[in-house]
N, C-alpha and C positions, 0 to 999 in steps of 0.2 A: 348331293344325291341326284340321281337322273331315274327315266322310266326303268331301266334294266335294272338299277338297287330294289323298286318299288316290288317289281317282278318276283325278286329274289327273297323278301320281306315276306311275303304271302304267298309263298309257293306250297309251302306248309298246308295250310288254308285252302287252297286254290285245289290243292290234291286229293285232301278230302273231300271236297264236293264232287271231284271228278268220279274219284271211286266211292261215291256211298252209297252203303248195301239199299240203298229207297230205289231204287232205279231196277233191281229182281224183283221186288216186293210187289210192284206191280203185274198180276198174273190174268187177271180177269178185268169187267167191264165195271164189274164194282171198286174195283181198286182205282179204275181210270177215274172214275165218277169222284172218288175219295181224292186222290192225288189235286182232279184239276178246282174242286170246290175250296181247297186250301191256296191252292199258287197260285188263282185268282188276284187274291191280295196284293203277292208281289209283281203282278201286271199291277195292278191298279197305281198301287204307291210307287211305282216305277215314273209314271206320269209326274205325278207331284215332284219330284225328283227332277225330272226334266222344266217342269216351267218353272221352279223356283231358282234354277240355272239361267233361264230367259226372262227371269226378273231379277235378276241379279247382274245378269251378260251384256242384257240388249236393254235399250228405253222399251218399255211397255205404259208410259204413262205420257200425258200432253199437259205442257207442249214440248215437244220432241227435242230431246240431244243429242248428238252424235255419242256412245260410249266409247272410252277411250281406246280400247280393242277392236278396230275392227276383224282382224285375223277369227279370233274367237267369237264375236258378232254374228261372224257368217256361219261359223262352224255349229253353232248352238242353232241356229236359226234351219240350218241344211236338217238338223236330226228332228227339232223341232216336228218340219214339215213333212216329215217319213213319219215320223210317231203317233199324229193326231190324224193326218189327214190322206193315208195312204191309199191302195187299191185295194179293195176284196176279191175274194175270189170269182166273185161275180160282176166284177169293175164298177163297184162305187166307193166313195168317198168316205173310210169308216177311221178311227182312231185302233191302235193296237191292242187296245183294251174289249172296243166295243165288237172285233173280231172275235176275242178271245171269247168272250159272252154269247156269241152267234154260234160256235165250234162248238164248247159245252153244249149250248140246246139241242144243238142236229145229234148230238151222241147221246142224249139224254141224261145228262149230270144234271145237276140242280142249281139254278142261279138263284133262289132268293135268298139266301145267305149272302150274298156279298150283297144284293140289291137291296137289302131291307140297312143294312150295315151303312150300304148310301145315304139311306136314307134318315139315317140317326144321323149320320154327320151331319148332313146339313140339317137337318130340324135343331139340333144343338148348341151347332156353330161352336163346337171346340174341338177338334180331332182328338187331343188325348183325355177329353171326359168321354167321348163316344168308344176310346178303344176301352177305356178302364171296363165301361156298363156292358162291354158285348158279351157274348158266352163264349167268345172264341180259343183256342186252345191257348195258355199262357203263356207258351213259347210262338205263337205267332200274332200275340200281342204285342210283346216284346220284341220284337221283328219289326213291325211297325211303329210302335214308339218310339224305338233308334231312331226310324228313317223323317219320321216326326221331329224328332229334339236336332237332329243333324239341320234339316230344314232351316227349324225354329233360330238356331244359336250357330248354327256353323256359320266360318267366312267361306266365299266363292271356291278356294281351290277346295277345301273340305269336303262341301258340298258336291263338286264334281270329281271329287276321292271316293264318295258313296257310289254314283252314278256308273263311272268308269271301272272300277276294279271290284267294286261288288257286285254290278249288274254288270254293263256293254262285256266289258272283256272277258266276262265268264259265259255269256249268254251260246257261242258259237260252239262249243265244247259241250256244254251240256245239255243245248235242246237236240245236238247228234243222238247222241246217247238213248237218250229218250224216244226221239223219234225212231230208233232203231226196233227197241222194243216194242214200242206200240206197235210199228207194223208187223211187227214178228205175231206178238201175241191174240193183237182184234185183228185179223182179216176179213172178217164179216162184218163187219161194224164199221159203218160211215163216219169215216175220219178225212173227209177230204177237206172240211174248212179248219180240222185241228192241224194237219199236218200241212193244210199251205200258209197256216199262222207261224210253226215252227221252220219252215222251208223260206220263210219271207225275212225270218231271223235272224236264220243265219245267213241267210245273201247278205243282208243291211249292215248287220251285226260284223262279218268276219270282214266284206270288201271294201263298208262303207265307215258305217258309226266306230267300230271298232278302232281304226286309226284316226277320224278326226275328236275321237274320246281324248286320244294319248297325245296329240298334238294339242287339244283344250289345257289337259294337266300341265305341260311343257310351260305354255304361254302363260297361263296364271301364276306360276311356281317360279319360272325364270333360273336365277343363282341365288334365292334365297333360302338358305340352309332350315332357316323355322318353317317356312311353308313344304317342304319337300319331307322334315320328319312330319309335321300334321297331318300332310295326306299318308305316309306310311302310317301312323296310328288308327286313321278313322278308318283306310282301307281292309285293316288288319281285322276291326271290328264288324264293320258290315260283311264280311265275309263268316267270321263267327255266327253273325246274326241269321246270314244263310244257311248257315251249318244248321241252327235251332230248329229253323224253317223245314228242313226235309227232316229234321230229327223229329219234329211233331207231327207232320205226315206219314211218317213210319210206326209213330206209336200208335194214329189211328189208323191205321189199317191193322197193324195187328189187334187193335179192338175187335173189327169184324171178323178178323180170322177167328176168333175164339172160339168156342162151342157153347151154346147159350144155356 
């Protein structure tokens, strides 16, 4: 199996996400407010995602080893330092999460849902007791405790099976989309740090991350036939697990469409 089977494997998958009806649903400023307090999430747990790949990829611990990859050493280390420690739109030094969190507040969406959410995690120190106790929608609970147990129990290509083909390689395709609408729809509404978030995406995402994602998979997978179906399985799955993710965004939203 090589990238083009995996391709092929989840294209299924990959299609749906591309056309799901959550992307019209979006009409107003409340909807934006709805959409981005849910996808939060998958910025955040995006992170996780990435450094438990740089503790799995690279030495993070002393005293220092060479890892036996350098190729994918550097390749993890390059996304690494675009993900944590990129440029804002005002040129400092923020992580792609703490962007995301700064765009919400200028549009006035609501960040203590994810912040308090933080904030159980670490007071807890268990991720999947703090997903169980939240109130958050069951299916983006779920969402997260894949990406959680993938973490927890996956090996390295697995792990960047989740990363690669359920996020990086989807990521340039659908924040287009997105972004298209929102501009269509809030023209009055200060979106300039949400859409230089999504603009920074897909530069990173389609020129950069994107291909040193698929050349990471290559390297950890090789010609071993069981690693190349485990990442077709786990990729198969994180991308379902996406699907739930706009599937519960869509449900709440049409909560507020309702008539009360």
């Amino acid at each position: 199996m090589n990238i083009a089977q995996i391709n092929s494997e989840i294209a299924e998958q990959k299609n749906q996400l591309l056309n799901h009806s959550l992307y019209q649903k979006v009409q107003n400023i409340e909807d934006l407010h709805c959409f981005l307090e849910s996808h939060v999430y998958a910025v955040w747990d995006f992170m996780s995602l990435l450094k438990a790949l740089q503790a799995k990829l690279t030495c993070t611990t002393t005293p220092w080893f060479a890892t036996t990859n350098p190729e994918t050493r550097y390749l993890i280390n390059e996304i690494v330092l675009a993900e944590e420690t990129d440029l804002s739109i005002d040129g400092r030094r923020l992580s792609h999460f703490e962007m995301y969190l700064e765009a919400m507040e200028a549009c006035g969406a609501n960040t203590s849902g994810i912040i308090n959410f933080l904030e159980e995690v670490q007071s807890i120190q268990n991720i999947f007791v703090a997903i169980k106790k939240s109130q958050l929608h069951p299916k983006i609970k779920s969402f997260l405790d894949f990406t959680f147990q993938v973490i927890e129990h996956g090996k390295s290509h697995e792990i960047a099976a989740a990363f690669t083909f359920g996020r990086e390689d989807l990521i340039p395709s659908m924040f287009t989309e997105i972004l298209q609408n929102f501009q269509k729809n809030f023209p009055e509404t200060d979106l300039k740090q949400l859409i230089y978030y999504f603009e920074r995406h897909i530069e990173l995402d389609a020129d950069e991350h994107g291909p040193m994602a698929m050349q990471m998979i290559t390297e950890l997978c090789e010609n071993d036939p069981k690693k190349w179906e485990e990442v077709a399985t786990i990729s198969v799955l994180a991308l379902e697990k996406r699907i739930e993710l706009w599937n519960a965004i869509e449900e709440q939203l049409s909560l507020t469409m309702e008539p009360a």
